[in-house]
C-alpha positions as CSV (number, residue, x, y, z in Angstrom):
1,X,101.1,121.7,87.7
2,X,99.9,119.2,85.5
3,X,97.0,116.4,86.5
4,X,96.6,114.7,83.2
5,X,98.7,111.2,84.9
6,X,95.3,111.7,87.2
7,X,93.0,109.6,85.3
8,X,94.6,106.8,85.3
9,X,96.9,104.2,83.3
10,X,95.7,104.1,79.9
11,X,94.2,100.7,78.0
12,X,96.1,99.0,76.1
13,X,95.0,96.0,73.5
14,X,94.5,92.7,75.2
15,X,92.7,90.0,73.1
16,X,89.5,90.0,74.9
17,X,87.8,86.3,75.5
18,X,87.8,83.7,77.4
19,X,89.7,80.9,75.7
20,X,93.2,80.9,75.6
21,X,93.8,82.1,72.0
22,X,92.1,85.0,73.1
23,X,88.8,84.6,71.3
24,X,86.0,86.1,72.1
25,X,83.5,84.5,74.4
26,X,79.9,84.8,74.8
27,X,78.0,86.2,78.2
28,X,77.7,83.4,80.6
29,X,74.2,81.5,80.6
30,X,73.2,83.2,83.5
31,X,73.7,86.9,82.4
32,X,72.0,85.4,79.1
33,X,67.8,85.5,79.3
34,X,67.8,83.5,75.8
35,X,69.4,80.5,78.0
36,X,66.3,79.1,79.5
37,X,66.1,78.4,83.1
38,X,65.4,75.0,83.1
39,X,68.9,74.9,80.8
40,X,71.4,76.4,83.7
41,X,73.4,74.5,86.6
42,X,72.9,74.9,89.6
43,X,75.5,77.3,90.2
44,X,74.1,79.8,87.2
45,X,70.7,79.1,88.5
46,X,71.7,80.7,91.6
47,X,73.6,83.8,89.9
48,X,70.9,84.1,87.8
49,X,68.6,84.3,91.0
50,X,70.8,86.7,92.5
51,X,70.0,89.5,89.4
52,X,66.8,88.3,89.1
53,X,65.7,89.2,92.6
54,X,68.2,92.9,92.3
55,X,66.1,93.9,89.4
56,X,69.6,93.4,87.2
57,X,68.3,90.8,84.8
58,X,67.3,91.6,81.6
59,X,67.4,95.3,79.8
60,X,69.2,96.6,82.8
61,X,72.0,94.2,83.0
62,X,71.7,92.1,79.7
63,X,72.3,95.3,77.6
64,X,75.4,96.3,80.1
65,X,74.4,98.7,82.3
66,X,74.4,98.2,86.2
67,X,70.7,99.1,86.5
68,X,67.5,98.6,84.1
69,X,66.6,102.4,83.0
70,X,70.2,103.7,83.4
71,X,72.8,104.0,81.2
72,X,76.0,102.3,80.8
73,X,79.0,103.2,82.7
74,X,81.7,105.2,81.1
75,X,85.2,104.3,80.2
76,X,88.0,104.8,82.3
77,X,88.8,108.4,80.5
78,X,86.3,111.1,80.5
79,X,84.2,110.5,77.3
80,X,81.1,111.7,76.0
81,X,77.8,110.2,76.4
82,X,77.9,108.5,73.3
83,X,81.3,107.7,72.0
84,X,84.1,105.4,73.2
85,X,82.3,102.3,75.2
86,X,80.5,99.8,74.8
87,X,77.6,100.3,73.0
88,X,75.2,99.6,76.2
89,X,77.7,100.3,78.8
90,X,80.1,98.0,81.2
91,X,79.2,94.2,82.3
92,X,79.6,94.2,86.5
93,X,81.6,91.1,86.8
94,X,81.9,89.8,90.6
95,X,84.9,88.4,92.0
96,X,87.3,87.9,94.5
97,X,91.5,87.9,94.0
98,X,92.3,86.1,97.0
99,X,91.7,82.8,97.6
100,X,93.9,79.3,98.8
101,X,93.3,75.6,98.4
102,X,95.3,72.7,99.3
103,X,98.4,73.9,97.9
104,X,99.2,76.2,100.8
105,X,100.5,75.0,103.7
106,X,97.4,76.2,106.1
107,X,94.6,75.3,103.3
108,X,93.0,72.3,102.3
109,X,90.0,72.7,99.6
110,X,90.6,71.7,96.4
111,X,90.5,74.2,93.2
112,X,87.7,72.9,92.1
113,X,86.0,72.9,95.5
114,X,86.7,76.9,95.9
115,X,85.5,77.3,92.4
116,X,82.3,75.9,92.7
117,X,81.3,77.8,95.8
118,X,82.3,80.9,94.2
119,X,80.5,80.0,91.1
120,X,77.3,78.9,93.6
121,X,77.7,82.6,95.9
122,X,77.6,84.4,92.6
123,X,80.9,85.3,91.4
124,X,82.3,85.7,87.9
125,X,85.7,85.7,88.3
126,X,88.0,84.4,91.1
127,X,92.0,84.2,91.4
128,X,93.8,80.9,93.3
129,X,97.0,82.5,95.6
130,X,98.2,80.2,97.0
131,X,101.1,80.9,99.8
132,X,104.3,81.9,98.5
133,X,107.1,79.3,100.4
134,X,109.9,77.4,99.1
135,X,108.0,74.4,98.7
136,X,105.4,75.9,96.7
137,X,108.0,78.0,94.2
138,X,109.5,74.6,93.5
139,X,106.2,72.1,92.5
140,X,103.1,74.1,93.9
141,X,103.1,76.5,91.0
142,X,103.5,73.3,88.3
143,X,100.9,71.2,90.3
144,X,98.2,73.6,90.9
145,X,97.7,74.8,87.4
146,X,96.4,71.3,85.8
147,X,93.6,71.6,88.7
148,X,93.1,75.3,87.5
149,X,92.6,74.1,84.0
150,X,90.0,71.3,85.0
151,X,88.2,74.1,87.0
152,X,87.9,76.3,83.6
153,X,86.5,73.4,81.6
154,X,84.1,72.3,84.6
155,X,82.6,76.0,85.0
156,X,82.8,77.7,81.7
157,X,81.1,80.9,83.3
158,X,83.5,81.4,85.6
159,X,87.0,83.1,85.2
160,X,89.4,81.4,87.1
161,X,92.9,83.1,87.1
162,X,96.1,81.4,88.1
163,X,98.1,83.4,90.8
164,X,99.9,83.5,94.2
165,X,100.0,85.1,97.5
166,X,102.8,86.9,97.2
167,X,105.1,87.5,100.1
168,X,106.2,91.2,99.6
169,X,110.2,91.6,100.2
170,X,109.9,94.1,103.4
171,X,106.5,94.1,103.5
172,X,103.2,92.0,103.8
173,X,101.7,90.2,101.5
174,X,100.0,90.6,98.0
175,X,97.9,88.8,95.0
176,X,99.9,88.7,91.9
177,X,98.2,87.1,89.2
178,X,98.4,86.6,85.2
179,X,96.2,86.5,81.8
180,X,96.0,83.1,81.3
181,X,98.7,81.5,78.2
182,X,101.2,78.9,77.9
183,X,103.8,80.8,79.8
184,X,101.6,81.9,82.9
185,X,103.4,78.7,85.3
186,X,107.1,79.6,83.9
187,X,106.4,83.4,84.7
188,X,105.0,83.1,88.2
189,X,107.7,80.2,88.8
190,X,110.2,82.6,88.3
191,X,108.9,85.5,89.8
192,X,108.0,83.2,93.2
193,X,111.7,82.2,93.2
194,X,113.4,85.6,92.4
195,X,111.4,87.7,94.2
196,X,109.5,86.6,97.0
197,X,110.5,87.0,100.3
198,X,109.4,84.2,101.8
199,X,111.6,82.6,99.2
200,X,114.5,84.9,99.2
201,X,115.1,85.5,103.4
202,X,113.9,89.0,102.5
203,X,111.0,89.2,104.6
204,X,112.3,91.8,107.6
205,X,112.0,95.7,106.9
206,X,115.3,97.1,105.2
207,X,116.2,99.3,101.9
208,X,117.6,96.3,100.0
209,X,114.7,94.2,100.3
210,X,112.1,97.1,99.6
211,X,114.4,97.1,96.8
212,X,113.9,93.8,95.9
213,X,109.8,94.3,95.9
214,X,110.0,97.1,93.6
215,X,112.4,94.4,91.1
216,X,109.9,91.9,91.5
217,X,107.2,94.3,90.1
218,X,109.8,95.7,87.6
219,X,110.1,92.2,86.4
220,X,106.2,91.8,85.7
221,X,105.8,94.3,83.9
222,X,108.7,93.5,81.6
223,X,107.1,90.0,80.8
224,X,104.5,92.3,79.9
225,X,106.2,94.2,78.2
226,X,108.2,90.9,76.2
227,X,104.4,89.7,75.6
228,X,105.5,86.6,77.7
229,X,102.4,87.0,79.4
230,X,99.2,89.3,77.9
231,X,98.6,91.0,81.6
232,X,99.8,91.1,85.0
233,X,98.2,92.7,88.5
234,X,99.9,93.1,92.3
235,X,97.3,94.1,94.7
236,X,98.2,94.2,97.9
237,X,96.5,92.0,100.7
238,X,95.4,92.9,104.1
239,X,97.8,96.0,104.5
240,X,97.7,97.6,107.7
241,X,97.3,94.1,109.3
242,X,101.0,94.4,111.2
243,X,102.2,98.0,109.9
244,X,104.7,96.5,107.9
245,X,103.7,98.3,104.9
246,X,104.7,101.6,105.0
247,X,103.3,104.6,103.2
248,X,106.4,105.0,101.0
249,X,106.3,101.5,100.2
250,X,102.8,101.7,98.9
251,X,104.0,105.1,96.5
252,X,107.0,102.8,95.3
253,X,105.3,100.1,94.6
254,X,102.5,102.1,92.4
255,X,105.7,103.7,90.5
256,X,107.7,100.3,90.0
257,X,106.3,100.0,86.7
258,X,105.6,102.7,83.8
259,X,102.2,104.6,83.7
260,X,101.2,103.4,80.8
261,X,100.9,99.6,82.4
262,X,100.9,100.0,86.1
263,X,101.4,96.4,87.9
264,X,100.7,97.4,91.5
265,X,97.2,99.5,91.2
266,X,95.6,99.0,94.8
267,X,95.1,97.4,98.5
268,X,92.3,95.1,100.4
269,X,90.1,97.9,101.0
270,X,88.6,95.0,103.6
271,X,90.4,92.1,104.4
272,X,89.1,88.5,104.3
273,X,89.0,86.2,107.1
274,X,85.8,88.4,108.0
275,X,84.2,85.7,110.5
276,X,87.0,85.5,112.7
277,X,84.9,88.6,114.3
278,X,82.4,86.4,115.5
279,X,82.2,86.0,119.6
280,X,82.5,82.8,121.5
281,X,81.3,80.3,121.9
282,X,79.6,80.5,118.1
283,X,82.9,82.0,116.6
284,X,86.4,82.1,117.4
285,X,86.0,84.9,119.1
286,X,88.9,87.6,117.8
287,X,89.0,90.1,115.3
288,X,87.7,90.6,111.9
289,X,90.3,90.0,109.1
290,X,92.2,88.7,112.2
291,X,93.1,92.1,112.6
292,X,94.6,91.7,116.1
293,X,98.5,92.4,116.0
294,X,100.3,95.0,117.8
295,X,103.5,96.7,116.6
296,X,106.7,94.6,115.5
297,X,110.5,95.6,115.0
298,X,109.4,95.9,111.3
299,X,106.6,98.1,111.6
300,X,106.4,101.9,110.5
301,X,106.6,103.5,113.6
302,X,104.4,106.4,112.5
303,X,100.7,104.1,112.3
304,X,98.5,104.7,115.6
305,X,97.8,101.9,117.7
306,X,93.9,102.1,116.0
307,X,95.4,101.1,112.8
308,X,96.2,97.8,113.1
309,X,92.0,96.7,113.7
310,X,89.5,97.0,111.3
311,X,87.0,99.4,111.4
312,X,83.1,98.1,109.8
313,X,85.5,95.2,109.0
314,X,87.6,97.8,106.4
315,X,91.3,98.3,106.7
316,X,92.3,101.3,108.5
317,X,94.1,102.7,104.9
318,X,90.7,102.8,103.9
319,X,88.4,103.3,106.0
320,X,90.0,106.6,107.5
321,X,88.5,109.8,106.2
322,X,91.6,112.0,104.9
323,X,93.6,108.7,105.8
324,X,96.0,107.1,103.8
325,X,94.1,105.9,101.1
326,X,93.0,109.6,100.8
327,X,96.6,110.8,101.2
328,X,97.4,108.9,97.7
329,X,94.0,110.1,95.9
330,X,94.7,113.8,96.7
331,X,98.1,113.6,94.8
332,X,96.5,112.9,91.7
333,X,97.6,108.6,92.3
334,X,95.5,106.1,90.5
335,X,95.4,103.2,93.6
336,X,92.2,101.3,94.0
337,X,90.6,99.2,96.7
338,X,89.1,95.6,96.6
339,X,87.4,93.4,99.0
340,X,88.7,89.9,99.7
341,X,87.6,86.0,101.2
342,X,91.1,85.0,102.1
343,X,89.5,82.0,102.2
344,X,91.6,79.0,104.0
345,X,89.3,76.9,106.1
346,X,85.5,77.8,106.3
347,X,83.7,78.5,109.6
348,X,80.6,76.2,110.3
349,X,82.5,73.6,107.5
350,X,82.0,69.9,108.0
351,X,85.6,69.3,105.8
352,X,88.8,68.4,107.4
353,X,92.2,68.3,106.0
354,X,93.0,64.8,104.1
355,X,95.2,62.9,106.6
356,X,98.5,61.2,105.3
357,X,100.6,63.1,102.6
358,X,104.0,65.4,103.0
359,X,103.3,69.0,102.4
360,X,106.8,69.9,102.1
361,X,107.9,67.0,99.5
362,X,104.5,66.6,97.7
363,X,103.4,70.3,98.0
364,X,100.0,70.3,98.6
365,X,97.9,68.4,101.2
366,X,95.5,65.2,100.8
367,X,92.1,66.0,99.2
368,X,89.6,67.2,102.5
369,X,87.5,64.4,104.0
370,X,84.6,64.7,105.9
371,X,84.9,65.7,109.5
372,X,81.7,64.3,111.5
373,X,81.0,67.7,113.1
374,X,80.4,71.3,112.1
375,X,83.3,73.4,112.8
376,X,83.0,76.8,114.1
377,X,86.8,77.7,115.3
378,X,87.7,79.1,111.7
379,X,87.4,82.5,110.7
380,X,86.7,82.3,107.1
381,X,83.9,82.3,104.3
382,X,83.7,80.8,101.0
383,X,84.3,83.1,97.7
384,X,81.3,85.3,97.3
385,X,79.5,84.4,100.3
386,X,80.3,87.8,102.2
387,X,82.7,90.0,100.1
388,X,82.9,90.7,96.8
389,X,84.3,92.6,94.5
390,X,82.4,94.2,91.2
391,X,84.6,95.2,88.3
392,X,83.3,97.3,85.6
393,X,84.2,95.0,82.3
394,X,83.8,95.9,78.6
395,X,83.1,92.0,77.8
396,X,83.5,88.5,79.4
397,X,86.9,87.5,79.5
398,X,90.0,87.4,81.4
399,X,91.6,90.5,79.5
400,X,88.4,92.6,80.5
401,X,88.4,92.3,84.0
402,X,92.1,93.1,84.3
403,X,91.7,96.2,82.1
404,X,88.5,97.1,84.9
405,X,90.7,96.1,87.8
406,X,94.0,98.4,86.1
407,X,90.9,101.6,85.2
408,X,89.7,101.6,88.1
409,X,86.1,100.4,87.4
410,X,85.4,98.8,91.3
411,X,83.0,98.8,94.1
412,X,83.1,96.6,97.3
413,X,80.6,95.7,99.7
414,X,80.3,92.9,102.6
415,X,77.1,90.7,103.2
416,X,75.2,92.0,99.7
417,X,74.4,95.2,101.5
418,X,73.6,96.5,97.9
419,X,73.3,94.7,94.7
420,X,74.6,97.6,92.1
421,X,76.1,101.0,91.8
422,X,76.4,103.4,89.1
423,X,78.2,106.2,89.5
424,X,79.5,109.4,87.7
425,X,80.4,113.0,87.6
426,X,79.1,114.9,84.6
427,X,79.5,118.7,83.8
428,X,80.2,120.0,80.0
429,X,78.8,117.6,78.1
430,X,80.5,115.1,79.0
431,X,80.9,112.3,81.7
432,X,83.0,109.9,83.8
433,X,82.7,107.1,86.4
434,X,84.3,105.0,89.1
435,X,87.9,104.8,88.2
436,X,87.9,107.6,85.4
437,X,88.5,111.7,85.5
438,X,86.1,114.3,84.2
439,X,88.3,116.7,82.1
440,X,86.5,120.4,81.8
441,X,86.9,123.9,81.9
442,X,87.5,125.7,84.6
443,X,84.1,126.9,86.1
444,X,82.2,124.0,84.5
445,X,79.5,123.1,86.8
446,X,79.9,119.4,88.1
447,X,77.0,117.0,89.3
448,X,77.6,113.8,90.7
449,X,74.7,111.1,90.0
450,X,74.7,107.9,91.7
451,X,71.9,105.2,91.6
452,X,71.4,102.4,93.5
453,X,70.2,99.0,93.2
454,X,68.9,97.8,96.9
455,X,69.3,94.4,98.3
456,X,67.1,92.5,96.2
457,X,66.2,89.9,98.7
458,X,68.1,87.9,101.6
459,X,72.1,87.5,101.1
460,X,73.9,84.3,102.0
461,X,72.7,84.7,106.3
462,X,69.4,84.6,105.4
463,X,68.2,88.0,105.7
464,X,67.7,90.8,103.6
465,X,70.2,94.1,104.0
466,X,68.9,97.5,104.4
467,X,71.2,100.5,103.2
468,X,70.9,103.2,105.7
469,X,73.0,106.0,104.9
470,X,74.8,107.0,101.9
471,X,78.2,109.3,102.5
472,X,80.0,111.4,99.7
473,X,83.7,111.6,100.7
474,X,85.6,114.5,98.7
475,X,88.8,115.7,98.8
476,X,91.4,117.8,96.7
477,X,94.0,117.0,94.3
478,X,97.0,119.0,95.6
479,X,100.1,117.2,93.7
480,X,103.2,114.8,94.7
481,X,103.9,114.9,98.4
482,X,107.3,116.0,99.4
483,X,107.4,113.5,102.2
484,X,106.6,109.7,100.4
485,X,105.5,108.0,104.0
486,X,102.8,111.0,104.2
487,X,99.7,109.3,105.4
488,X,96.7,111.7,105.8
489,X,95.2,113.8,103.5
490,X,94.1,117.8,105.7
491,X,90.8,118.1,102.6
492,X,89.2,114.9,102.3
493,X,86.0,114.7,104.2
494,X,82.2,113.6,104.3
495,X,80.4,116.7,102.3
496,X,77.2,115.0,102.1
497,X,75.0,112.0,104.0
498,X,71.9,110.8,101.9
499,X,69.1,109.0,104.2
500,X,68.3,106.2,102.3
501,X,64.3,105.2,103.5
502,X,62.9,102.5,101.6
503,X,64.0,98.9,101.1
504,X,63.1,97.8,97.6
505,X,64.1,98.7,94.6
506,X,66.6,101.3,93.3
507,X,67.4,105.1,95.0
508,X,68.8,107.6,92.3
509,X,71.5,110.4,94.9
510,X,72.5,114.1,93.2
511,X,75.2,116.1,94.6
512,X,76.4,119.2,93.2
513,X,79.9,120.3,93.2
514,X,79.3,123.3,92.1
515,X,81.7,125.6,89.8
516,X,84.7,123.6,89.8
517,X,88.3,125.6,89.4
518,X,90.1,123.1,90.9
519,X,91.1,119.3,90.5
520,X,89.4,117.0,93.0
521,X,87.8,113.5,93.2
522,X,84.5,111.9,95.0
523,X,83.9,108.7,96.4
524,X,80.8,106.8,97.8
525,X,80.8,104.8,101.2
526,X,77.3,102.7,102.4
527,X,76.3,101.3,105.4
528,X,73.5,99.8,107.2
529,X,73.4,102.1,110.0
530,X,73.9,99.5,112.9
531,X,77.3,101.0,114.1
532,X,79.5,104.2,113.2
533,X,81.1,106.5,115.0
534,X,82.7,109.6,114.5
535,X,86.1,109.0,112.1
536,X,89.5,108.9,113.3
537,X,90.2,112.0,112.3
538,X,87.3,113.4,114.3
539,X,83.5,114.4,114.0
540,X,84.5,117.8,111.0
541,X,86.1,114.9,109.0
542,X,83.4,111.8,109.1
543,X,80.7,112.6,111.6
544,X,79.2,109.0,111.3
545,X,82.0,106.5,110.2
546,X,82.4,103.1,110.8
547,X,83.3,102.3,114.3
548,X,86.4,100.2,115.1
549,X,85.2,96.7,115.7
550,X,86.0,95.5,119.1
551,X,88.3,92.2,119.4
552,X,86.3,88.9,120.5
553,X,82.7,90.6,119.9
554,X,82.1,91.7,115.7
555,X,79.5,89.9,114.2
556,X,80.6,90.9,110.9
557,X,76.4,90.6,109.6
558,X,76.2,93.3,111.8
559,X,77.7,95.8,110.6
560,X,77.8,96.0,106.4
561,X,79.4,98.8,104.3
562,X,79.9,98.9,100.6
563,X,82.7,101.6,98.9
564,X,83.2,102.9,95.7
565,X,86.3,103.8,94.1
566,X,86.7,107.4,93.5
567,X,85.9,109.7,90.1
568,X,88.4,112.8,89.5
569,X,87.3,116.2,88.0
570,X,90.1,117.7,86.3
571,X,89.8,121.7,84.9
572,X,91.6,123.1,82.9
């Protein structure tokens, strides 16, 4: 059979920049070392800190590359060490795709109010999704958007996409978001109201409105297509949250639109709504990612009871060894993970909701007002200050870190556990990282390199992370399953644990594959070492993976994990 769809959807030409016209935009001041210090806000002070203290300012990150003395990450494709990239590899851009303000009905920051904590924890790029409803598909898309637009003006480093939380026809929910243009308000508007289920009365499990998901995505990626919009992206958010996304929802989904400009290309590898683990009396004392459903009518009947907590606060899709995450990698299906804030209402916050106001008529709530007290009974964090996710982009602009997002170019991590990651299988002159496929001969001999970047000094809790273990999870490419709600994967496992013992600094990990005759991909999983357990699939699979976290007691400062996206090696 055939593996070249392996690698991924191809690129295509966005206008890459920042502005709307599409021209190109500089690095932001605090990526820049020829912007003085004494010259930078507060928020790119602190970025700027951030890489500072990771050892990421300067050569290393300045010229590209995710750490000073390595080289730049490779495209998407397998590519040669010198031709198709950047000239000094990728910029690491971090984000977060899932975030709500005062324009959904259980929120009540402002845009501008998320944005500058996300600018202030450290992120680049952030997406507002606001809660598909019927009141938000008629004004909250309009409304929202001027705010959006005064948040781009006020913090010109930071990429701040328009989107919404879609509610998936049959299934969950998902981000859906759009390259920034005159048409991004009329496209969403008519996507919220065609297509979402919330919407539509389409939310319960049934063919017709699993149908209707797979339109909605159809209809993306022809306003693509009709260059109404430059780019769109579905990822889907906390998905094994109440089993209502099924494993052959996921493959339809991923094939709603044509390879060449895939819509759907991943899940929430972690949920948000992270400090909902913490225990009373100091938290609200339930799960992380509020991860504490049980089965409904409209669940898929095959998930295990285990599935619907998180385990080392990831999903269950991902966090399983030979799981279902695995079970889409080993058929050769480009689907990528991401790590989330979900943030609605921030724990140990001293905002409350503005009083007064209609939701349902004016659609969105009065600005917050202060509260008087610090309130720990919400289960949230602000953008940045827990997860985050780091997308591989070829400049600073809106079109890039789609394009990184769509290739693949992602790794995740809770509580700054690490602060970078390079990655990438090499064999035959040639090389490829996170996201891409290594195309060689067969009997080529493989070696995957991975360096490190430690914790560079204390994260947002105050202390300073210390990666204990580093796992290489492989598993085989063996084609299409003939069964689409297929879920687990028999050759993915844990084929090597590094010890990681020392603190500072940066760790460089080689594993050899050997002679490779036959397709397969790697991936890279992190962890502080506080808890694991053996996988759900038992000890042979994942001797020491994350433990599921335990309802009412998961301090999620704990217990920190970072994970890679995975790089194919294709013979031929």
């Amino acid at each position: 059979m055939g593996h070249g769809h392996t690698h991924g959807p191809h690129h295509h030409g966005h206008d890459h920049g920042h502005s709307h016209d599409g021209a190109t935009a500089p690095l932001p001041a605090a990526f820049d070392t020829s912007v003085p210090d004494e010259a930078l806000s507060p928020e790119q002070s602190s970025r700027r800190s951030m890489l500072r203290r990771a050892g990421l300012l300067g050569a290393g990150l300045a010229a590209g590359g995710v750490l000073a003395g390595a080289a730049g990450a490779a495209p998407a494709h397998a590519s040669s060490a010198s031709g198709g990239r950047r000239k000094n590899g990728f910029l690491w851009l971090a984000g977060d795709h899932h975030i709500h303000t005062q324009y959904s009905s259980d929120g009540k920051y402002r845009v501008v109010d998320q944005v500058r904590q996300g600018a202030r924890h450290g992120l680049d790029w952030m997406v507002i999704t606001d809660h598909g409803s019927v009141a938000h598909a008629k004004i909250g898309v309009d409304k929202v958007n001027p705010d959006i637009l005064a948040a781009r003006d006020a913090y010109d480093d930071t990429l701040v996409f328009q989107g919404l939380e879609w509610n998936i026809p049959g299934a969950e929910h998902g981000t859906v978001f759009v390259h920034p243009g005159k048409n991004e308000v009329s496209v969403l508007k008519q996507f919220e109201n065609d297509y979402d289920g919330s919407v539509k009365n389409a939310s319960g499990s049934s063919p017709a409105n699993e149908a209707l998901a797979v339109a909605g995505l159809a209809f993306l990626g022809d306003q693509v297509k009709r260059r109404k919009v430059k780019d769109a992206l579905m990822l889907a958010n906390h998905p094994a949250r109440r089993g209502v996304d099924s494993p052959h929802e996921i493959r339809a989904w991923r094939d709603a639109t044509s390879r060449d400009h895939q819509i759907a290309v991943g899940f929430e590898g972690a949920p948000g709504h992270q400090a909902a683990g913490l225990p009373a009396p100091l938290g609200m004392g339930r799960a992380r990612g509020i991860y504490d459903n049980n089965p409904s009518v409209d669940s898929f009947a095959g998930y295990p009871l285990e599935s619907y907590r998180t385990w080392g606060g990831f999903d269950w899709m991902t966090a399983t060894v030979g799981g279902l995450w695995d079970s889409l990698l080993a058929e050769g299906r480009a689907w990528w993970i991401t790590a989330n804030s979900d943030s609605h209402q921030v724990y140990a916050d001293t905002a409350a909701r503005g009083t007064g106001g209609n939701f349902d008529t004016d659609g969105r709530h009065p600005d917050p007002i202060y509260n008087g007290q610090i309130d720990i009974t919400q289960g949230d964090f602000w953008p940045g200050h827990y997860s985050r996710t780091h997308v591989g982009a070829d400049g600073f602009s809106y079109a890039a870190v789609m394009d990184g997002i769509r290739a693949g170019r992602v790794w995740v991590d809770h509580g700054q556990l690490i602060s970078g990651l390079d990655a990438r299988l090499s064999g035959g002159g040639r090389w490829s990282t996170l996201g891409g496929a290594l195309h060689v001969r067969k009997g080529t001999r493989v070696t995957l390199t991975v360096d490190v970047a430690l914790a560079g000094g204390p994260n947002w809790a105050g202390f300073q992370p210390k990666l204990a273990r580093v796992d290489v999870i492989q598993g085989d490419v063996t084609g299409p399953v003939a069964d689409k709600d297929t879920f687990t994967a028999p050759t993915a496992k844990v084929v090597k644990t590094y010890e990681v013992n020392k603190s500072t600094g940066t760790v460089r990990l080689t594993y050899d594959l050997g002679r490779v005759d036959t397709p397969r991909y790697v991936r890279l999983r992190g962890s502080d070492g506080n808890r694991s357990a053996p996988g759900a699939l038992g000890a042979a699979v994942d001797p020491a993976g994350p433990a599921i976290d335990v309802v009412g007691s998961a301090d999620p400062w704990a217990d920190l994990w970072f994970y890679s996206n995975p790089v194919w090696v294709l013979p031929s």
